[in-house]
PDB file of N, CA, C and O in Angstrom, chain B, residues numbered from 101:
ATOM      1  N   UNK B 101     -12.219 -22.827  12.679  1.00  0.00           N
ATOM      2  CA  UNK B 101     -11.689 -23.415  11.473  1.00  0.00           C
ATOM      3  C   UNK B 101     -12.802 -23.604  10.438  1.00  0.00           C
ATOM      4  O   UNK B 101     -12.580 -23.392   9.246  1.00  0.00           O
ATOM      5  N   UNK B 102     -13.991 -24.001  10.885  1.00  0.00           N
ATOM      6  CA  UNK B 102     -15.224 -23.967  10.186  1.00  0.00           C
ATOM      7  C   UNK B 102     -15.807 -22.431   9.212  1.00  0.00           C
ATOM      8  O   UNK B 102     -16.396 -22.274   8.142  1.00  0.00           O
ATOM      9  N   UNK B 103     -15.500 -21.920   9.808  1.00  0.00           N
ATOM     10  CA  UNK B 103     -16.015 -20.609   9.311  1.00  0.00           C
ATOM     11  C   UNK B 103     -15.206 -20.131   8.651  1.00  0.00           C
ATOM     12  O   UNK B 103     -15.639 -19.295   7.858  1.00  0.00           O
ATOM     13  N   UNK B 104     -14.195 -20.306   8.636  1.00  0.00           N
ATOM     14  CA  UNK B 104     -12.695 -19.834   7.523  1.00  0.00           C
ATOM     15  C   UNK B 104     -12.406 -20.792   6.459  1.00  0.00           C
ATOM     16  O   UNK B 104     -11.711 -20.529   5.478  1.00  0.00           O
ATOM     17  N   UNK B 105     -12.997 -21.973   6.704  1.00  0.00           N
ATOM     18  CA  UNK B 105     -13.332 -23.616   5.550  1.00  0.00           C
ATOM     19  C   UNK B 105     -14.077 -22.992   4.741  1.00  0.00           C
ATOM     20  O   UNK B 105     -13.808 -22.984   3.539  1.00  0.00           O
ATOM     21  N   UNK B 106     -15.245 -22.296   5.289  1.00  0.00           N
ATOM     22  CA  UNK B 106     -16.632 -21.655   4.808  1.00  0.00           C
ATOM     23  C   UNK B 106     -16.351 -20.527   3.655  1.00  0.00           C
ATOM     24  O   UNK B 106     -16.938 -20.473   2.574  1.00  0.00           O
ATOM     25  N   UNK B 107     -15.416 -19.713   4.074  1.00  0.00           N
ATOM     26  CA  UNK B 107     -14.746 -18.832   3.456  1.00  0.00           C
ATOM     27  C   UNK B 107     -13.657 -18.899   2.163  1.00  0.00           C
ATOM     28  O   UNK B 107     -13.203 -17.955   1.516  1.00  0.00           O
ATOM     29  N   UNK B 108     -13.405 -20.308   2.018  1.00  0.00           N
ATOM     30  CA  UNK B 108     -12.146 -20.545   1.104  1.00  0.00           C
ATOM     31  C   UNK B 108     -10.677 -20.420   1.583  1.00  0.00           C
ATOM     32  O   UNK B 108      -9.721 -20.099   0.876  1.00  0.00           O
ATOM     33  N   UNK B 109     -10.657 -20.745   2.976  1.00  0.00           N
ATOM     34  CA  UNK B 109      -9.787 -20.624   3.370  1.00  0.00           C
ATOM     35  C   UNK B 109      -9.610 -21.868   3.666  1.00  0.00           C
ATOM     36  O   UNK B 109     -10.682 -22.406   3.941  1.00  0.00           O
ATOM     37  N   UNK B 110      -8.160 -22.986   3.768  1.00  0.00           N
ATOM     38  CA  UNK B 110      -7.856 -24.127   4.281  1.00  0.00           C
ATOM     39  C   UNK B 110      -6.994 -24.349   4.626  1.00  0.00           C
ATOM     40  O   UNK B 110      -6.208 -23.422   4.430  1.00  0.00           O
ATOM     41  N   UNK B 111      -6.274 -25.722   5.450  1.00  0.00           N
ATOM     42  CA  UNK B 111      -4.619 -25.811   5.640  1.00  0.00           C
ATOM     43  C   UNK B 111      -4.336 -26.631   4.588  1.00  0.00           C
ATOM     44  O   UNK B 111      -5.072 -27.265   3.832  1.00  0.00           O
ATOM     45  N   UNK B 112      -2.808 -26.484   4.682  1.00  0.00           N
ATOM     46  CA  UNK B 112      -2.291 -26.742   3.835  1.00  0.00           C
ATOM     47  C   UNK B 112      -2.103 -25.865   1.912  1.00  0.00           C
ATOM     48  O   UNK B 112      -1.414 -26.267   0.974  1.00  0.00           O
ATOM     49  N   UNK B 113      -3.096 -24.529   1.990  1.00  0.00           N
ATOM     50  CA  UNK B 113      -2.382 -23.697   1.087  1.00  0.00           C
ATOM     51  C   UNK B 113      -1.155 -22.976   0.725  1.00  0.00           C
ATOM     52  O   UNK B 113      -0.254 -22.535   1.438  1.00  0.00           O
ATOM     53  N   UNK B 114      -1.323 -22.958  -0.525  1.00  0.00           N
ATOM     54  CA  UNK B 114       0.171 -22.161  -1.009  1.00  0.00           C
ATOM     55  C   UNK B 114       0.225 -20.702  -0.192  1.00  0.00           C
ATOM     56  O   UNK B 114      -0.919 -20.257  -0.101  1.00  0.00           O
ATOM     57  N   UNK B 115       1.008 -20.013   0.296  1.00  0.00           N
ATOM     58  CA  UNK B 115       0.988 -18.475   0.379  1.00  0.00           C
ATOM     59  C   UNK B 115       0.145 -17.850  -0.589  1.00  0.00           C
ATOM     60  O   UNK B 115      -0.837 -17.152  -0.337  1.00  0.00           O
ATOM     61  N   UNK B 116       0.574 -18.136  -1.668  1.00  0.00           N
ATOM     62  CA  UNK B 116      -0.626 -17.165  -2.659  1.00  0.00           C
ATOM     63  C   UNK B 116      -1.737 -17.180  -2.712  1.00  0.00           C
ATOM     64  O   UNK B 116      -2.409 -16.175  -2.948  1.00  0.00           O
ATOM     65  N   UNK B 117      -2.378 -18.752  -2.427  1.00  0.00           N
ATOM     66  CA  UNK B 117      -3.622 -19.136  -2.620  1.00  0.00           C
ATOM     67  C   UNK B 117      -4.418 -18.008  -0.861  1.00  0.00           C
ATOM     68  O   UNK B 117      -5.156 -17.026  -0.776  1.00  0.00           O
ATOM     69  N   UNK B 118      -3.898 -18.663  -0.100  1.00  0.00           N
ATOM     70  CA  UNK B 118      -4.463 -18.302   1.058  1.00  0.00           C
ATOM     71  C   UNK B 118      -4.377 -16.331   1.018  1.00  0.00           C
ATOM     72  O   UNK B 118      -5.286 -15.630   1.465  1.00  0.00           O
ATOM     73  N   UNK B 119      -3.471 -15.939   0.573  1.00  0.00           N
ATOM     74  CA  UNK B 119      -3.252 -14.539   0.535  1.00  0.00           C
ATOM     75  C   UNK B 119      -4.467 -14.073  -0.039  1.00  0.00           C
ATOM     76  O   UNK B 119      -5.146 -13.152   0.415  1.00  0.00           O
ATOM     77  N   UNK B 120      -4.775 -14.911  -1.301  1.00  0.00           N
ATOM     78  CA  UNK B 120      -5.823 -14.602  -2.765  1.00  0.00           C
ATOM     79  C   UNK B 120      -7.399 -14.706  -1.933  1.00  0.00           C
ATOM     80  O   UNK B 120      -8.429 -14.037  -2.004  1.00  0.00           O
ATOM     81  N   UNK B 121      -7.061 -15.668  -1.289  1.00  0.00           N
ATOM     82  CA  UNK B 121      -8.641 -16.260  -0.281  1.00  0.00           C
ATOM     83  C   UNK B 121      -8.552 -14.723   0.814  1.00  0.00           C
ATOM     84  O   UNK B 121      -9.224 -13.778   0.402  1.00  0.00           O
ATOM     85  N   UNK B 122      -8.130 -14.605   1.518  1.00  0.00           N
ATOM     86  CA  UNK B 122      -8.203 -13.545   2.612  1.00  0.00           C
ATOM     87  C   UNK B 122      -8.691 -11.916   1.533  1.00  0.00           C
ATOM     88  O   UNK B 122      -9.446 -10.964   1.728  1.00  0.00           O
ATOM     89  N   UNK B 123      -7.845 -12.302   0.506  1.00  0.00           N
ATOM     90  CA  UNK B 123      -8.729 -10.380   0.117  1.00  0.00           C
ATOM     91  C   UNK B 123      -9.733 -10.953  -0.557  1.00  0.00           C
ATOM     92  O   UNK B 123     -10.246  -9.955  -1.063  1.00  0.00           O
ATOM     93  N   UNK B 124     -10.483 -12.024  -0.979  1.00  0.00           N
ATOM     94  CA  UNK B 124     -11.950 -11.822  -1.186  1.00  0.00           C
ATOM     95  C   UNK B 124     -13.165 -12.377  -0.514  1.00  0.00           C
ATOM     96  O   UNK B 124     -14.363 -12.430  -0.790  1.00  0.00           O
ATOM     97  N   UNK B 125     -12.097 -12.926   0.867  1.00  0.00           N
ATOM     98  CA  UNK B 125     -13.195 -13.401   1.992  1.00  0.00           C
ATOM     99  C   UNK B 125     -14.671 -12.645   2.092  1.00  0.00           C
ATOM    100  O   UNK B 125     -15.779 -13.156   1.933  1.00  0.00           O
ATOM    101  N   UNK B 126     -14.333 -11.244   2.410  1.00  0.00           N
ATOM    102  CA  UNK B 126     -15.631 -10.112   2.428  1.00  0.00           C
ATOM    103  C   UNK B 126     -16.509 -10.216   1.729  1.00  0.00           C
ATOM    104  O   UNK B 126     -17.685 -10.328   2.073  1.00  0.00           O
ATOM    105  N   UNK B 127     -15.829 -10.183  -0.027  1.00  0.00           N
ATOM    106  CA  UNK B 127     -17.236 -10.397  -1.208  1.00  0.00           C
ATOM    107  C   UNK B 127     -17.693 -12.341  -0.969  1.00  0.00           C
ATOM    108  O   UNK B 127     -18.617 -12.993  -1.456  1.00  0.00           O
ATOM    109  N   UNK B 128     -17.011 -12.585  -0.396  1.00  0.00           N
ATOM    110  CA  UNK B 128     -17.554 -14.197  -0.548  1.00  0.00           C
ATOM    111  C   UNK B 128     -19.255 -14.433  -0.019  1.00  0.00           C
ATOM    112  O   UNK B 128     -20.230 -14.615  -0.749  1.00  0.00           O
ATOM    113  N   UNK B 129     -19.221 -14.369   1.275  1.00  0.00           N
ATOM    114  CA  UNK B 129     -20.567 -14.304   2.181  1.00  0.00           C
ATOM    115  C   UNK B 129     -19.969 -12.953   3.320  1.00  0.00           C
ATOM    116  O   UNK B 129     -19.070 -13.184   4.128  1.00  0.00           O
ATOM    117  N   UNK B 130     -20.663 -11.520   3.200  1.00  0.00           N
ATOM    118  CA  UNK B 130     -20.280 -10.550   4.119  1.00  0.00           C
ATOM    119  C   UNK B 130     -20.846 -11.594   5.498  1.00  0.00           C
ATOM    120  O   UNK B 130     -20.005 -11.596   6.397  1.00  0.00           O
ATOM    121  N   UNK B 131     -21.950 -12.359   5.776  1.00  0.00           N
ATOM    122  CA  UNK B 131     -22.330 -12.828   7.135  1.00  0.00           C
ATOM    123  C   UNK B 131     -21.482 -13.430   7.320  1.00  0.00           C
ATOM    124  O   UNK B 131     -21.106 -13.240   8.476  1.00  0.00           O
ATOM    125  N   UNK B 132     -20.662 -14.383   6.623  1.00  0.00           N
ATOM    126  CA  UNK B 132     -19.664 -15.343   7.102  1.00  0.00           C
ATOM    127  C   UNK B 132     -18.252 -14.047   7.537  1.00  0.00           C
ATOM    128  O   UNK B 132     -17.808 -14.158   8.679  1.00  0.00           O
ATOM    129  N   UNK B 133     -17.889 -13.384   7.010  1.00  0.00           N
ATOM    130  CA  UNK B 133     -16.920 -12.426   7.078  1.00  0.00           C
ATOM    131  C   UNK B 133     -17.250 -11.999   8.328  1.00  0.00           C
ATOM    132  O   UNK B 133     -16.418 -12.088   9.231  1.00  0.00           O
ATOM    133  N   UNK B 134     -18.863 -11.330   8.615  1.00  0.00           N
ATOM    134  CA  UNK B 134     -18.474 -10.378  10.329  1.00  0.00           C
ATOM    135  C   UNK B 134     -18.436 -11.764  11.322  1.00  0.00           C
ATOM    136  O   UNK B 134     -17.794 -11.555  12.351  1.00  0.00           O
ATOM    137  N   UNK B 135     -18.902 -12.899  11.229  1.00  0.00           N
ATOM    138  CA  UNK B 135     -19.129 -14.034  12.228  1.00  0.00           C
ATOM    139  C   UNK B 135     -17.269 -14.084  12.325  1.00  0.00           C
ATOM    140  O   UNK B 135     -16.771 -13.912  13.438  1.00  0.00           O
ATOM    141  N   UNK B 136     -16.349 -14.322  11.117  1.00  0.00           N
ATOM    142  CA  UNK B 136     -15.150 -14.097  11.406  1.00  0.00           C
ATOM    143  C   UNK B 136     -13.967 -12.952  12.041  1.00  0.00           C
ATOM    144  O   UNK B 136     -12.919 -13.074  12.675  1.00  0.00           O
ATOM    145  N   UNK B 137     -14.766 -11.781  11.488  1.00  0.00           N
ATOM    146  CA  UNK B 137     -14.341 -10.466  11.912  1.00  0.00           C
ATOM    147  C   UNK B 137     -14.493 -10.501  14.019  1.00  0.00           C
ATOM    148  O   UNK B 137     -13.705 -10.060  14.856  1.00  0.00           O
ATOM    149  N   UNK B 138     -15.792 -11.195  14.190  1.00  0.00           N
ATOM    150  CA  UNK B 138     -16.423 -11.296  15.839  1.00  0.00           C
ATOM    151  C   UNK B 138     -15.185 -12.198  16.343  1.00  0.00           C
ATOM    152  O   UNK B 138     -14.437 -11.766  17.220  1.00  0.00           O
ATOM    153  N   UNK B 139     -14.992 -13.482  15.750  1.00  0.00           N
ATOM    154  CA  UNK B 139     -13.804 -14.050  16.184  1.00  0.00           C
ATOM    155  C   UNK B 139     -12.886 -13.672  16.503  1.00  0.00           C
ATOM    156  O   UNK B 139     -12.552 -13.950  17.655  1.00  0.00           O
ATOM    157  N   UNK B 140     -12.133 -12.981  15.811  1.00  0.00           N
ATOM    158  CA  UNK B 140     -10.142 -12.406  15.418  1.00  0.00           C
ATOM    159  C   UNK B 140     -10.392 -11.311  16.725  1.00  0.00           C
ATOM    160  O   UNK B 140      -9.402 -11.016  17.394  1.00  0.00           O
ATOM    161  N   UNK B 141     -11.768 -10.694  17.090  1.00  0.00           N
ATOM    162  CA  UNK B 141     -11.930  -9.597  17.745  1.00  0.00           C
ATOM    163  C   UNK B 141     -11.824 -10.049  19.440  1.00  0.00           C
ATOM    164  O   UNK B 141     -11.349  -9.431  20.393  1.00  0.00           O
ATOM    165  N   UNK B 142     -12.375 -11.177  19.368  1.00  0.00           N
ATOM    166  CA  UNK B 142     -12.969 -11.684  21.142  1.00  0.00           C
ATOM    167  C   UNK B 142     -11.436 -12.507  21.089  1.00  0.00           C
ATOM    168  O   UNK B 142     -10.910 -12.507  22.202  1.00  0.00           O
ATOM    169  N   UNK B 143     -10.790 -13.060  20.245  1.00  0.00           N
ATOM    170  CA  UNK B 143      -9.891 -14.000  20.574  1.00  0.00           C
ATOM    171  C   UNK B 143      -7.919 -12.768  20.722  1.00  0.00           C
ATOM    172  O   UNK B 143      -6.870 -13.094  21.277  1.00  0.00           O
ATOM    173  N   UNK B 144      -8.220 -11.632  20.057  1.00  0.00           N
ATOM    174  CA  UNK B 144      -7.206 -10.599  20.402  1.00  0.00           C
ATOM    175  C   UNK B 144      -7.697  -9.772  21.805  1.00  0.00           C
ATOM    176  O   UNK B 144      -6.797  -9.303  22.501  1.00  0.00           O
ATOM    177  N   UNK B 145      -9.056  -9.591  22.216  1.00  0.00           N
ATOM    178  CA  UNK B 145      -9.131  -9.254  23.060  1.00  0.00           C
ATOM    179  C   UNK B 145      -8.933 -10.145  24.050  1.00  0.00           C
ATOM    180  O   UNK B 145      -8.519  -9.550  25.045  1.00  0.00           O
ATOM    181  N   UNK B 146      -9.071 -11.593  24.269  1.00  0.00           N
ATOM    182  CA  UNK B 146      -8.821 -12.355  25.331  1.00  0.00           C
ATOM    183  C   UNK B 146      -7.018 -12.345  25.558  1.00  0.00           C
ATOM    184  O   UNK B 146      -6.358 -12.440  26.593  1.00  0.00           O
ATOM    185  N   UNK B 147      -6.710 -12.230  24.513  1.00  0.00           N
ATOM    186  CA  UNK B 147      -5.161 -12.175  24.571  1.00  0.00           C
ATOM    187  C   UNK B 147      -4.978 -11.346  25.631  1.00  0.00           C
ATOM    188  O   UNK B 147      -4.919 -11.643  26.824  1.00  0.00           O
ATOM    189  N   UNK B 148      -4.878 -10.090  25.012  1.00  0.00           N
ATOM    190  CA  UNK B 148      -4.628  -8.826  25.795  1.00  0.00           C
ATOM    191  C   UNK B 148      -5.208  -8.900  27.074  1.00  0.00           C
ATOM    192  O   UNK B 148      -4.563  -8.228  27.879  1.00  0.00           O
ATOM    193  N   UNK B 149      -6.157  -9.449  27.548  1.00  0.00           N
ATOM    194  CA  UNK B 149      -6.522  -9.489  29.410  1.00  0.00           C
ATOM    195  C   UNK B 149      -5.381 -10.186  29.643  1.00  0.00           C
ATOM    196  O   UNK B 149      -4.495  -9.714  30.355  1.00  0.00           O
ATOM    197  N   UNK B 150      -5.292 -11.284  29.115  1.00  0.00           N
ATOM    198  CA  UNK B 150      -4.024 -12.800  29.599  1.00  0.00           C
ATOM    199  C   UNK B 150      -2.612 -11.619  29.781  1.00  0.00           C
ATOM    200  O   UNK B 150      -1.798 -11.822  30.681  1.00  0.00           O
ATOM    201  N   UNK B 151      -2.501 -10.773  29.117  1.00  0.00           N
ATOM    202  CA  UNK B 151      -1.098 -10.300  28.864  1.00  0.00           C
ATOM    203  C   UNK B 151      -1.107  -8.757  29.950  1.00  0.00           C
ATOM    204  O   UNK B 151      -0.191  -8.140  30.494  1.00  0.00           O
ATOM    205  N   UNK B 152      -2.412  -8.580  29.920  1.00  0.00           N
ATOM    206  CA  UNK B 152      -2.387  -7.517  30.784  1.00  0.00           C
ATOM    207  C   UNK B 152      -1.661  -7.733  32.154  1.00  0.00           C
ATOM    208  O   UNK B 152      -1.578  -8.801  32.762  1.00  0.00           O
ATOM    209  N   UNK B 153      -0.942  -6.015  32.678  1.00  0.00           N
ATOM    210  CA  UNK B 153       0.051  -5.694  34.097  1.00  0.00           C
ATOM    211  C   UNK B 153      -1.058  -5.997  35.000  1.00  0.00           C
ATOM    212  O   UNK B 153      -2.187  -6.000  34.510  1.00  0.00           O
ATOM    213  N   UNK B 154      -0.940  -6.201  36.001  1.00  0.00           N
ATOM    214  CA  UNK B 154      -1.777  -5.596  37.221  1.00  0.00           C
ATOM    215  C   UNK B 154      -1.645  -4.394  37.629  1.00  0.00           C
ATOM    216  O   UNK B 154      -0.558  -3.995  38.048  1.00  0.00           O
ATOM    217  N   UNK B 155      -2.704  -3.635  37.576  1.00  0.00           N
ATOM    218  CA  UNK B 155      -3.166  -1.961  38.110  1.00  0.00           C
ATOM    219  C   UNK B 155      -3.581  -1.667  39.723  1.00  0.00           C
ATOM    220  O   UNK B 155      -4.078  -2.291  40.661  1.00  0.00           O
ATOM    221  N   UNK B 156      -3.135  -0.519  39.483  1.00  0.00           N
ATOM    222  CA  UNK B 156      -3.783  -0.016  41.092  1.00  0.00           C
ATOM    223  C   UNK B 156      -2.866   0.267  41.815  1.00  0.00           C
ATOM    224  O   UNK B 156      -2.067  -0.668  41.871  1.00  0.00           O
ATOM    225  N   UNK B 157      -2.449   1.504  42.680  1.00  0.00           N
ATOM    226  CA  UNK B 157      -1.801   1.745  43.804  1.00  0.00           C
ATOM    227  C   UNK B 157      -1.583   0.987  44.625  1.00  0.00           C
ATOM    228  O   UNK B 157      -0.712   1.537  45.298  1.00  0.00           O
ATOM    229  N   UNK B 158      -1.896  -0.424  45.267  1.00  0.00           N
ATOM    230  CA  UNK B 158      -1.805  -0.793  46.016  1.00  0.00           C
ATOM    231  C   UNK B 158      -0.857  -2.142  45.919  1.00  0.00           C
ATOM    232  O   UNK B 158      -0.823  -3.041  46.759  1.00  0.00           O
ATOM    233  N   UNK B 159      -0.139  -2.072  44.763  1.00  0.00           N
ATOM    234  CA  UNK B 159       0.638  -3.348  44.000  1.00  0.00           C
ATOM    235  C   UNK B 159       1.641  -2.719  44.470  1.00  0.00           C
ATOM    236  O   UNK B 159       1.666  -1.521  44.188  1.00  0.00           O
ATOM    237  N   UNK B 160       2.541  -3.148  45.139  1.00  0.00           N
ATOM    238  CA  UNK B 160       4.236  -3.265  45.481  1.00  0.00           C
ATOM    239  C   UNK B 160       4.910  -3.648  44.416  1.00  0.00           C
ATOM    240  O   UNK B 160       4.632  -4.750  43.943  1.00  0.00           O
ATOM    241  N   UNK B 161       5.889  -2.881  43.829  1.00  0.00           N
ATOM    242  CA  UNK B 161       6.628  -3.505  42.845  1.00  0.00           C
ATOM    243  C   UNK B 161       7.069  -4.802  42.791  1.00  0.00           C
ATOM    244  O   UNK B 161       7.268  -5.416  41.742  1.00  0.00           O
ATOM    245  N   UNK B 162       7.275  -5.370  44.252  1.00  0.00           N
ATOM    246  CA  UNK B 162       8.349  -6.748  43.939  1.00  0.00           C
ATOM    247  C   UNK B 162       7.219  -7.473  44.232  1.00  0.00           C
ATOM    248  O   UNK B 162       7.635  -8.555  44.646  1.00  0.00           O
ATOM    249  N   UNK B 163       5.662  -7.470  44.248  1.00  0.00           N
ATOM    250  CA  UNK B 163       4.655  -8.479  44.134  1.00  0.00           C
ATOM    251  C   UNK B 163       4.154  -8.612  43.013  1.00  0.00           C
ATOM    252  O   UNK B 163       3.953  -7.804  42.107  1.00  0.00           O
ATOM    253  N   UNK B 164       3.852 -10.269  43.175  1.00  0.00           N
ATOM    254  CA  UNK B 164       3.435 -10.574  42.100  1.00  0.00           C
ATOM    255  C   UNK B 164       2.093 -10.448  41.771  1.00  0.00           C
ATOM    256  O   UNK B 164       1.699 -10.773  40.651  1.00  0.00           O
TER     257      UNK B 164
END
């Protein structure tokens, strides 16, 4: 939340405002932008393990 505060981003904005903040996050501080870009990246990838099937030949369909 700090780093997106940092950015001009906050709660409680209008749609427009926050829309207006997100396309010039980049020109704001590019360091603050990839420290955010690293975020959205590790926190969609943690998703996707959580959501991931279990693999491997050796899984029986009706196990969990």
């Amino acid at each position: 939340m700090a780093t997106v505060a940092d950015l001009g981003v906050e709660a409680g904005m209008s749609e427009a405002d926050f829309l207006a903040a997100m396309a010039r996050h980049k020109s704001v501080d590019p360091g603050q932008a990839a420290v955010l870009s690293a975020i959205k990246s590790t926190v969609k990838g943690g998703i996707g393990k959580l959501r991931e099937r279990p693999q491997g030949i050796k899984r029986k369909f009706d196990e969990p």
